[in-house]
N, C-alpha and C positions, 0 to 999 in steps of 0.2 A: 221095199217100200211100195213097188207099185202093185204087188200082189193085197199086202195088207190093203191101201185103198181101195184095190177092187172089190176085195169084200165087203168093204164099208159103202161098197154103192160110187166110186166116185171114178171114172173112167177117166185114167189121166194117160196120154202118151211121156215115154220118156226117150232121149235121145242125147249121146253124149258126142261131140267131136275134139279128137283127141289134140293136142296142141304138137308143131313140128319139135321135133327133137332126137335126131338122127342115133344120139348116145343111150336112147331107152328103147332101144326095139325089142327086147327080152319083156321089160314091164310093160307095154303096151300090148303085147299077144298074152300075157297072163290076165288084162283087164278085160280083154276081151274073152277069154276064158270064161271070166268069170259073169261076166254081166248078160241078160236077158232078152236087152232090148239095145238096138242097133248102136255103134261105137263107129264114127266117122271121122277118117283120118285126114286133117288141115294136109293141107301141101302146100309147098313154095309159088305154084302156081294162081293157087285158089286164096291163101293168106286170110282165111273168114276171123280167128283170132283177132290178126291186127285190124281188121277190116270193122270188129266189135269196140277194141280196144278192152279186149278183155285179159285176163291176167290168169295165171293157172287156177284152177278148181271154182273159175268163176261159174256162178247158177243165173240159166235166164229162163221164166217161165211169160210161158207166153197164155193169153187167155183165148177161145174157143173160135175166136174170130181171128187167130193168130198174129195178134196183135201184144206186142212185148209190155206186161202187166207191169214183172218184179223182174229188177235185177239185185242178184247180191253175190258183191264181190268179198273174195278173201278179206282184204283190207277195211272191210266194210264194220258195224259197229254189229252185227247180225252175226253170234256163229254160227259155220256152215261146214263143218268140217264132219262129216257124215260119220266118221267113227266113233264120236262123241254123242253119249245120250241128247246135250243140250245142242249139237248141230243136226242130228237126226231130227228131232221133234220142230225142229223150228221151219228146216226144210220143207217136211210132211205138211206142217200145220201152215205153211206159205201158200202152198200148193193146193190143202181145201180150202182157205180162204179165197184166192182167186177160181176155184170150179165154183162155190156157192155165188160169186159178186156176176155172176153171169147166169144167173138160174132166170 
């Protein structure tokens, strides 16, 4: 997704922090595998999850003055579940809606 944007003109950073969970450290070194752009790991020390009160696969985009625009949680009325054509496009289209509301 953030390559397609780029080529649409729309310079978006993305960054994922992954939630603590001791029993997935096999699926977290494959996400990281897999992904682009930097994957930072919560710790018991740091607790930024609880600190959000956020829930697994929650999305926060922040707008240019990094200032928290959109959130949307799992549970939220929004799908966001990126493996799905309708969580993918909604993600995308959240993301250039908040870069164009700051042009």
């Amino acid at each position: 997704m953030q390559g397609e944007l780029k080529l649409q003109g729309y310079d978006v950073d993305m960054v994922a922090i992954n939630m603590i969970d001791a029993n997935k450290q096999a699926d977290q070194q494959q996400l990281i595998d897999r992904t682009s752009y930097p994957l930072l790991q919560d710790t018991d020390a740091v607790k930024a999850a609880e600190a959000m009160k956020a829930t697994k696969d929650d999305i926060y985009i922040y707008d240019k003055e990094g200032i928290l625009a959109v959130h949307l949680g799992v549970a939220g009325p929004t799908e966001i579940d990126m493996r799905t054509p309708d969580g993918y496009i909604n993600i995308k289209s959240t993301l250039i809606t908040v870069h164009d509301s700051k042009k």
